[in-house]
C-alpha positions in Angstrom: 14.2 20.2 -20.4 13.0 22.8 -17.7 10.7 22.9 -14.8 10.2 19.9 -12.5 12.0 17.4 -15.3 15.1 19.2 -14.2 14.7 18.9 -10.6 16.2 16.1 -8.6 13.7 14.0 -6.5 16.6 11.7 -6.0 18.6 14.0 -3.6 15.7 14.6 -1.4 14.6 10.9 -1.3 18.1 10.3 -0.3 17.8 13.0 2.5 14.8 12.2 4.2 16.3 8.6 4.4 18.7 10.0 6.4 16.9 12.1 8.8 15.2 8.7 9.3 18.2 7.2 11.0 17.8 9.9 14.0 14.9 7.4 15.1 17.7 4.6 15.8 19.7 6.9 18.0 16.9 8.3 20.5 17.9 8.8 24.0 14.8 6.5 24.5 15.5 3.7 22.2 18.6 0.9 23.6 21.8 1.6 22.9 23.4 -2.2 22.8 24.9 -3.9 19.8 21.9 -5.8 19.0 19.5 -3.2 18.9 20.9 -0.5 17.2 22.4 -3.4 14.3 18.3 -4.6 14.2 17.4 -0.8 14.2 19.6 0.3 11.0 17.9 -3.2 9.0 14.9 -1.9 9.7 15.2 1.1 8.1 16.3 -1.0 5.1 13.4 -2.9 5.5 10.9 -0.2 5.5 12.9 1.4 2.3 12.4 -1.8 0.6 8.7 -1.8 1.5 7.8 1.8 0.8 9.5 1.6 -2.9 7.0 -1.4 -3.5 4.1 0.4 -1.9 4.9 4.3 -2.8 6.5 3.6 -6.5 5.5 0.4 -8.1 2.2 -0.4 -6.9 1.0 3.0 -6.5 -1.3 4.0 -9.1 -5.4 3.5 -8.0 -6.0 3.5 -12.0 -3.8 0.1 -12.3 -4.1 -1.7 -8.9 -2.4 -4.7 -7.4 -1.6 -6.6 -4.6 1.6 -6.5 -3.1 2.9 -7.9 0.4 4.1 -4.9 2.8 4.5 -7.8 6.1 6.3 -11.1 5.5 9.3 -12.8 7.3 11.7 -10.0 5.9 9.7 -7.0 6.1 8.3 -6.4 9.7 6.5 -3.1 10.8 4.6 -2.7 14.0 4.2 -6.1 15.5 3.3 -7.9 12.7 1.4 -10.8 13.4 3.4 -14.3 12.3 0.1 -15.9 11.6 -1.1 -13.5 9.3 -0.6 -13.2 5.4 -0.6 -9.6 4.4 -1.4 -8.3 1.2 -2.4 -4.5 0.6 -3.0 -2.6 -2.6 -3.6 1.0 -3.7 -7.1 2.1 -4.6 -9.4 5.8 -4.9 -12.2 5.7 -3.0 -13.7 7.5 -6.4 -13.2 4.7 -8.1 -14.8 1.1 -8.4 -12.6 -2.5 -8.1 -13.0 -6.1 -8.4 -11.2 -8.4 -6.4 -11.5 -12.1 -7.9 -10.2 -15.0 -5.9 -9.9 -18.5 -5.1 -11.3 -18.9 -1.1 -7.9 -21.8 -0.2 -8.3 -23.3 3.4 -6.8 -20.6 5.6 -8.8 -20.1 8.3 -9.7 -16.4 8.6 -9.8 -13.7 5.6 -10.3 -10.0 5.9 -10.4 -7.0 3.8 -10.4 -3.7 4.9 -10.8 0.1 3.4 -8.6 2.6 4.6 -8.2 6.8 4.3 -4.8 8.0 5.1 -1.0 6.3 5.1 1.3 4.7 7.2 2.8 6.7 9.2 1.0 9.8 8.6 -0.3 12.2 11.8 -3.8 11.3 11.3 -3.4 7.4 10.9 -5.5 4.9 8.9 -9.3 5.8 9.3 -10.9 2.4 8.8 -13.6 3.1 5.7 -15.3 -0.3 5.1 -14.5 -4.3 6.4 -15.5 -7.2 5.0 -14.2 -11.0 6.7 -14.8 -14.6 5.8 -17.4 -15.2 8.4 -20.0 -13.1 5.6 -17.9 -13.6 2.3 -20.2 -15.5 -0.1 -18.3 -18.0 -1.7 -19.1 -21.0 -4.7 -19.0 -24.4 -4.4 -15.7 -24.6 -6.2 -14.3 -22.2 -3.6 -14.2 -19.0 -6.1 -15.5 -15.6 -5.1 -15.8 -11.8 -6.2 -16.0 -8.7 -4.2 -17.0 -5.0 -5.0 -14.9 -2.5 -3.8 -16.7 0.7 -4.5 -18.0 3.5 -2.5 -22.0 2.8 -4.2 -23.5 0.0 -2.2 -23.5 -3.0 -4.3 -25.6 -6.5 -3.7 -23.4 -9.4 -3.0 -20.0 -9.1 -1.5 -19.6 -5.7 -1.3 -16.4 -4.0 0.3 -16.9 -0.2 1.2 -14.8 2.8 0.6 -15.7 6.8 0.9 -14.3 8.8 -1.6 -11.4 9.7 0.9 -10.7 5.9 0.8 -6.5 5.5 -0.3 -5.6 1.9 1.1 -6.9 -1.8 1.0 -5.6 -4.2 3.3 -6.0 -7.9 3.3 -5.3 -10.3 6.1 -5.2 -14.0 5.9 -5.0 -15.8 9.2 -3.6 -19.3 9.4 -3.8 -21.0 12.6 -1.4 -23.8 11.1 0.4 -22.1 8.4 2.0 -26.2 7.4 -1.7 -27.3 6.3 -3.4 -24.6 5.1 -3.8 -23.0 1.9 -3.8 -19.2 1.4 -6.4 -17.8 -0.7 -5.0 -16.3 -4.3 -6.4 -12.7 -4.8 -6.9 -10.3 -7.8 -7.9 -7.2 -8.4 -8.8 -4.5 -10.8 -10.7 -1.4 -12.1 -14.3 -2.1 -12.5 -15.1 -1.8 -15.4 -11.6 -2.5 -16.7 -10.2 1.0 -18.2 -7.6 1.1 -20.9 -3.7 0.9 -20.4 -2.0 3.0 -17.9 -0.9 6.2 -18.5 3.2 7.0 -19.0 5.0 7.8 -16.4 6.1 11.2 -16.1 8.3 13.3 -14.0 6.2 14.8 -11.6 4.4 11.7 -10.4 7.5 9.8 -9.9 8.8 12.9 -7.9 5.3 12.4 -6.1 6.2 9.0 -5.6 9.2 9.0 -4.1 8.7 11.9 -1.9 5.6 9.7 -0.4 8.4 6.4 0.0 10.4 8.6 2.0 7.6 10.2 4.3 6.7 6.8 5.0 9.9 5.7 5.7 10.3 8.4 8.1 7.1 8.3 9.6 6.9 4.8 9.8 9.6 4.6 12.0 9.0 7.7 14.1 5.3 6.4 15.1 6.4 2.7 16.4 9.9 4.3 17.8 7.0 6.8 19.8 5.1 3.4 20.7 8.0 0.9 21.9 9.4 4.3 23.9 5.6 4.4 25.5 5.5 0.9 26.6 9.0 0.3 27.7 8.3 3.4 30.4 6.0 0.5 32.3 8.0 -3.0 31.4 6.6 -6.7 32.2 2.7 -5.8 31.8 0.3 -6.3 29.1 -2.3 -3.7 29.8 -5.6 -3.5 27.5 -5.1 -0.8 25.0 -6.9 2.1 23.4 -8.5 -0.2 20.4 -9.4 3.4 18.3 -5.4 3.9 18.3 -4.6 0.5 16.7 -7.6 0.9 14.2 -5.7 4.0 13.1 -2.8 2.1 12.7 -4.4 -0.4 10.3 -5.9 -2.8 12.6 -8.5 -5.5 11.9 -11.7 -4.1 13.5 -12.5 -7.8 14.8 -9.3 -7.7 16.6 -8.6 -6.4 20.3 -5.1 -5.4 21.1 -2.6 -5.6 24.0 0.4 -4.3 23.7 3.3 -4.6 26.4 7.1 -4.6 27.0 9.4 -7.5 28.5 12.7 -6.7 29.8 14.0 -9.5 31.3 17.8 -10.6 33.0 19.5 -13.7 31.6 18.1 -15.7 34.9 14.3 -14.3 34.1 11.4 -15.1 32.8 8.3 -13.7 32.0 4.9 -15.4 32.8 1.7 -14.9 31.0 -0.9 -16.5 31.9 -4.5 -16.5 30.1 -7.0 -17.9 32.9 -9.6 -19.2 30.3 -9.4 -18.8 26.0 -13.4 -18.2 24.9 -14.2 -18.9 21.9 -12.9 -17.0 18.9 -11.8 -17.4 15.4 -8.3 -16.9 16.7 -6.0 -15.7 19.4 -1.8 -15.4 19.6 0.9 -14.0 21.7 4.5 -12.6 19.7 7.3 -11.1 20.9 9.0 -8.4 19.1 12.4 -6.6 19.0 12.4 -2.9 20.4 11.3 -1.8 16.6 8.4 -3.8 16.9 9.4 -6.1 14.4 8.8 -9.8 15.2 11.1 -11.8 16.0 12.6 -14.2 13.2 10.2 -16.8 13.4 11.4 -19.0 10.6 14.3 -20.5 13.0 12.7 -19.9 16.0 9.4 -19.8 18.3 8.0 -16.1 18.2 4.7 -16.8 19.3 1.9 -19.4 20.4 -1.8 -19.2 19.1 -4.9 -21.4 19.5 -3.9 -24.5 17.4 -0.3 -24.8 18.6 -0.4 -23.9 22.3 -0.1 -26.6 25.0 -3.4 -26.2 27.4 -4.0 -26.0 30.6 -6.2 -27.1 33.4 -9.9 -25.7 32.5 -8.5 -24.7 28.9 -6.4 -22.1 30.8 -2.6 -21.4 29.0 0.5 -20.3 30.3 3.5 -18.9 28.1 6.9 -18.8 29.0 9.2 -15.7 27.7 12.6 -16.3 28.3 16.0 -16.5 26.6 16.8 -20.2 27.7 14.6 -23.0 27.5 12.9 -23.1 30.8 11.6 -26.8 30.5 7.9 -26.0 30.3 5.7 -25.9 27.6 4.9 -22.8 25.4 8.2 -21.2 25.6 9.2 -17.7 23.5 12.8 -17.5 22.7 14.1 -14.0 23.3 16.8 -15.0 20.9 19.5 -12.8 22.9 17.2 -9.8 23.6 17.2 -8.1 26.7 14.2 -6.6 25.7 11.5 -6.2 23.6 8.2 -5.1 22.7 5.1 -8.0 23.0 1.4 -7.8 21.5 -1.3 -10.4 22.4 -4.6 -10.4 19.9 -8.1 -11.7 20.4 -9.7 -12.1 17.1 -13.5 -12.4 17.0 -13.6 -13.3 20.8 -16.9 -14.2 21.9 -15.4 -12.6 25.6 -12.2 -10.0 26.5 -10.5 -12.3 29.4 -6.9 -9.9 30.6 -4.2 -12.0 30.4 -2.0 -11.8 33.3 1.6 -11.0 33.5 4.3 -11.4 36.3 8.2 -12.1 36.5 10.0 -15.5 37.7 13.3 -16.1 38.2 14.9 -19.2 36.3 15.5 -22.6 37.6 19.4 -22.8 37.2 
């Protein structure tokens, strides 16, 4: 063999992994125990992730749906309620998605230009949610994905369109169903073609930019919001959009960093209507926490009202004796994100520290 079947795409997989590990040691980023062990899983986790997204679902001609979010995979404050399901597409090209509608309460789909962790983002191409998705009586659907407008339920792209992602919202994840999704070329073309040695070179020199950049852009954002700790200011909502955001969704983004005897108080003066709203914390990375074993975050079906349908949520690492109570689960600190999605109003929450009852 000669030429790029003798190369080694291997070797510099492996070493852009490893300049990926200088993003656990910044000056910026904690230095205790927890951390740093949370920091060097993460990478793991994102390697894991960008494999399935960079090598084996990566071809637009042969598309599928694969999950880059769940309970083990966690980047940039991945929202607990959500289901998340992306697949790789060509904005050139035309799709199919086929699906069964379930009972989860909100569904989105979204077009996207770019990659994760790339310097110029996600540019959002086309959107397309459950409050307009036609659907039969039996609860099936189909959706166009194509950059020609189509009648129906039509999903946009532009030709610069490289991304789809899907989002299914549960407010109680125990009693709803999740929809099942397909998808597909459109019209359906013939097998894919072999692999060969310059697109899995391709391949895995995009898994390792995203692992790298991945990291290095929410390392940049935790950095940016632990230089101002215990607010939750409103954000720049064109900056999360570029991240991959739900256009329907406004974003705050904050950082606790609390001693054993505090807590932090949020408190949300009135809740307008909306399809849905939450409140997570996050480790430094801004993964969220591991909310399988323990309470992560508080949305509209499971918080505990107020007076006048106000809220108030408790962050703290013991169990302060109120309701609506966020473990910290031995963090110091962490990074926090609280979402409106299709608010009928924007209403601030407010933030402010309290010392523990002993």
């Amino acid at each position: 063999m000669s030429g790029i079947a003798d190369e080694d795409p291997w070797t510099a997989f492996c070493a852009a992994l490893a300049r990926a590990g200088s993003q656990i040691l910044r000056p910026d980023a904690p230095g205790d125990d927890l951390t740093r062990a949370e920091g060097w899983r993460y990478l793991s986790r994102l390697t894991r992730g960008a494999l399935e997204a960079c090598v084996e679902h990566a071809d637009p001609e042969a598309p599928s749906f694969y999950s880059l979010a769940h309970e083990t995979l966690k980047i940039g404050a991945d929202n607990p309620d959500n289901f998340y399901q992306n697949a790789c597409v060509d904005g050139r090209l035309e799709y199919k998605i086929t699906g069964v509608r379930g009972t989860v309460h909100y569904l989105g789909f979204s077009t996207k230009a770019g990659d994760y962790g790339s310097t110029g983002g996600l540019a959002p191409t086309g959107f397309l949610d459950s409050t307009r998705l036609a659907v039969a009586a039996d609860g099936r659907f189909e959706v166009i994905v194509s950059a020609t407008p189509h009648a129906g339920n039509w999903l946009p792209m532009t030709p610069a369109t490289s991304m789809l992602i899907v989002r299914q919202t549960f407010l109680d994840r125990s009693r709803e169903r999740r929809a099942e999704l397909a998808i597909a070329r459109h019209p359906a073309p013939a097998a894919p073609r072999p692999l060969d040695p310059a697109t899995i070179a391709r391949r895995l020199g995009n898994a390792a930019r995203f692992v790298e950049g991945t990291a290095r852009v929410f390392a940049d954002w935790a950095a940016g919001f632990a230089a101002t700790p215990n607010v939750l200011p409103r954000q720049d909502q064109a900056r999360y959009l570029a991240a991959g955001g739900d256009p329907t969704i406004y974003y705050y983004h904050g950082y606790f960093r609390l001693r054993p005897d505090e807590a932090l108080i949020v408190e949300v003066p009135r809740l307008p209507p909306c399809e849905s709203w939450n409140l997570q914390i996050n480790n430094h990375w801004m993964e969220s926490m591991d909310y399988r074993y323990g309470r992560a975050h508080v949305n509209k079906h499971t918080v505990v009202y107020g007076p006048g349908g106000s809220c108030t949520i408790v962050i703290a690492g013991r169990d302060p004796g109120r309701p609506n109570w966020l473990d910290t689960a031995g963090h110091a600190q962490g990074t926090m994100c609280f979402r409106w999605i299709g608010a009928s109003e924007i209403v601030d929450p407010t933030v402010r520290v309290e010392t523990l009852a002993r």
